[in-house]
C-alpha positions as CSV (number, residue, x, y, z in Angstrom):
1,X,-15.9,-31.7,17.0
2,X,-18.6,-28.8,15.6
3,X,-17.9,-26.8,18.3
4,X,-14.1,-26.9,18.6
5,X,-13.9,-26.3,14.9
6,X,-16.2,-23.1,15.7
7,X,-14.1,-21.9,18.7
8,X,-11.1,-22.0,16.5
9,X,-12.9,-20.3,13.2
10,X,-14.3,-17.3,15.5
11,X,-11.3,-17.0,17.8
12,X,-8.2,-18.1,15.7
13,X,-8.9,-18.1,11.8
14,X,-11.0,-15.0,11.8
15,X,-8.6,-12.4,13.5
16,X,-5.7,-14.4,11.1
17,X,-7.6,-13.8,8.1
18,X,-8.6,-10.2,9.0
19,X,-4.7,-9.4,9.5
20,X,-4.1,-10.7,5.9
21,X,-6.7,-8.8,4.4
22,X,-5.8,-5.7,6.5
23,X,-1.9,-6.2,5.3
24,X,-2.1,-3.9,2.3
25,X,-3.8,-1.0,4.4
26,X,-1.4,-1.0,7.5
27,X,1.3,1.7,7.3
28,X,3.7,3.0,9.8
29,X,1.9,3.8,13.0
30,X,-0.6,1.0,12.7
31,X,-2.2,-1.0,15.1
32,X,-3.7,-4.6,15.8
33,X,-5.3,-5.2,18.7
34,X,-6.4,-9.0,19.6
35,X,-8.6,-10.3,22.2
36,X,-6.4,-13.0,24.2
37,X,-7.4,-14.7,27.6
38,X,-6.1,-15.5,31.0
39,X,-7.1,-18.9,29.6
40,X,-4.5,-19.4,27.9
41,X,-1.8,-19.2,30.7
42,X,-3.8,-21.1,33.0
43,X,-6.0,-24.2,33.4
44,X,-9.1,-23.2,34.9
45,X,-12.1,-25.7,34.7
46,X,-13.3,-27.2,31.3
47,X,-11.8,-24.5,28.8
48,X,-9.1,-26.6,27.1
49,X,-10.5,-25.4,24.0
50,X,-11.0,-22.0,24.5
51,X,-7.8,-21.9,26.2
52,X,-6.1,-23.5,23.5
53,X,-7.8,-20.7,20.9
54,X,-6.5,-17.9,23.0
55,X,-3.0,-19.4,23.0
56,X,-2.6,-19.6,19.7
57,X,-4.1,-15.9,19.4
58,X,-0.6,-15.0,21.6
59,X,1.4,-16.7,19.6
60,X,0.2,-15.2,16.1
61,X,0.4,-11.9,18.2
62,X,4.3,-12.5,18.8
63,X,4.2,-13.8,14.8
64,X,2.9,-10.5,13.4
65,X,4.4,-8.2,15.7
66,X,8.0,-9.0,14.6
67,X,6.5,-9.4,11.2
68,X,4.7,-6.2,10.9
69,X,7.1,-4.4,13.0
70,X,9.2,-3.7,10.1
71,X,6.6,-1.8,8.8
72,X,6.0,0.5,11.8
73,X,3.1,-1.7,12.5
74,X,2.0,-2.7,16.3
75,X,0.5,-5.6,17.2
76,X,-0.5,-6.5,20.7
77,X,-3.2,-8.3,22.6
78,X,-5.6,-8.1,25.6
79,X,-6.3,-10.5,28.0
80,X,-8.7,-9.2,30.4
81,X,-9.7,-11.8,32.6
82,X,-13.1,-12.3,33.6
83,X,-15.4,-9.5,32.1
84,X,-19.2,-8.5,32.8
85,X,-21.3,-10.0,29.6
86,X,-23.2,-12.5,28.4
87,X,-20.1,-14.9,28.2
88,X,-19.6,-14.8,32.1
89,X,-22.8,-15.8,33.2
90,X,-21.2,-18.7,35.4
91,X,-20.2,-15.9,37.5
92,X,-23.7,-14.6,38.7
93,X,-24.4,-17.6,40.9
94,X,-22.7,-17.4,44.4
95,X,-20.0,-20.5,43.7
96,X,-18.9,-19.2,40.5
97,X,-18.8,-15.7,41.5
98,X,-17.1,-17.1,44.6
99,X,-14.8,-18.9,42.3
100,X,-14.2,-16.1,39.6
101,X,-13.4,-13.5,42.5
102,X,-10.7,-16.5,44.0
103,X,-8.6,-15.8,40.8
104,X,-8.7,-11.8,40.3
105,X,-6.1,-9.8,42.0
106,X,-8.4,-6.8,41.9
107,X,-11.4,-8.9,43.4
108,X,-14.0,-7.5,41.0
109,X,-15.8,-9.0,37.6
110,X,-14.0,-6.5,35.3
111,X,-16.5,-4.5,33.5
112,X,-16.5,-3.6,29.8
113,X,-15.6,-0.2,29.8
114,X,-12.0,-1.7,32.2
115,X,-11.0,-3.5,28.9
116,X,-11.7,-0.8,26.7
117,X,-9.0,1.9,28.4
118,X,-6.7,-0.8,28.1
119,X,-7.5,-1.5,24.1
120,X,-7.4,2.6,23.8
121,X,-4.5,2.8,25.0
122,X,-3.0,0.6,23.1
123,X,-4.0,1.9,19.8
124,X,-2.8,5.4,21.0
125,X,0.0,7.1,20.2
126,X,1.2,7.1,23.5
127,X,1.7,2.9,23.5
128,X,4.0,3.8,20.3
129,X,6.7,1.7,21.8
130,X,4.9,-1.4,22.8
131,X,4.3,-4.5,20.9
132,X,4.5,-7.9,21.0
């Protein structure tokens, strides 16, 4: 139980709160970027949890964006996939890297700087029309 209640304070409660606190400092032209998963769309091994923390992070997305967009506010979300760090170290042994490469299009372990063009963009001016 600890450690569903923490998956769901870090991944869920945390970004929620944030956005509250943040609410009287967004103006037009804002954005919120969250961190989503692939999890959440799909059941892949023993992730119900984390999966089930990343779905709720897409919903609140949908939530705030049509909230916020009154404001001029944007409000999308990432969901990179499997990503080089410390969190996908089930993909340096030869199964799970075997495994991990079995569900990527691109047939690569995305590396951090990947996500970050993609979270750039997105807070740019030239994603001005995109959210939810």
């Amino acid at each position: 139980i600890g450690d569903f209640d923490e998956l769901f304070a870090v991944n869920v409660r945390a970004p929620f709160f944030l956005v509250q606190q943040l609410l009287p400092i967004l103006k037009e032209g804002s954005s919120v970027i969250f961190t989503s998963s692939l999890a959440a769309h799909a059941a892949v091994g023993e992730l119900a949890a984390y999966a089930a923390t990343k779905g709720a992070i897409d919903t609140l997305v949908k939530h705030f964006a049509l909230v916020l967009g009154a404001k001029g506010v944007r409000v999308n979300a990432v969901a990179p996939g499997v990503v080089e760090t410390d969190m996908s170290s089930f993909a340096r042994t030869e199964a799970g890297r075997d495994f991990t490469l079995s569900l990527q299009a691109l047939k690569r372990v995305a590396q951090p700087d990947d996500i970050a063009g993609a979270i750039a963009f997105l807070a740019s001016d030239a994603a001005r029309w995109v959210s939810g």
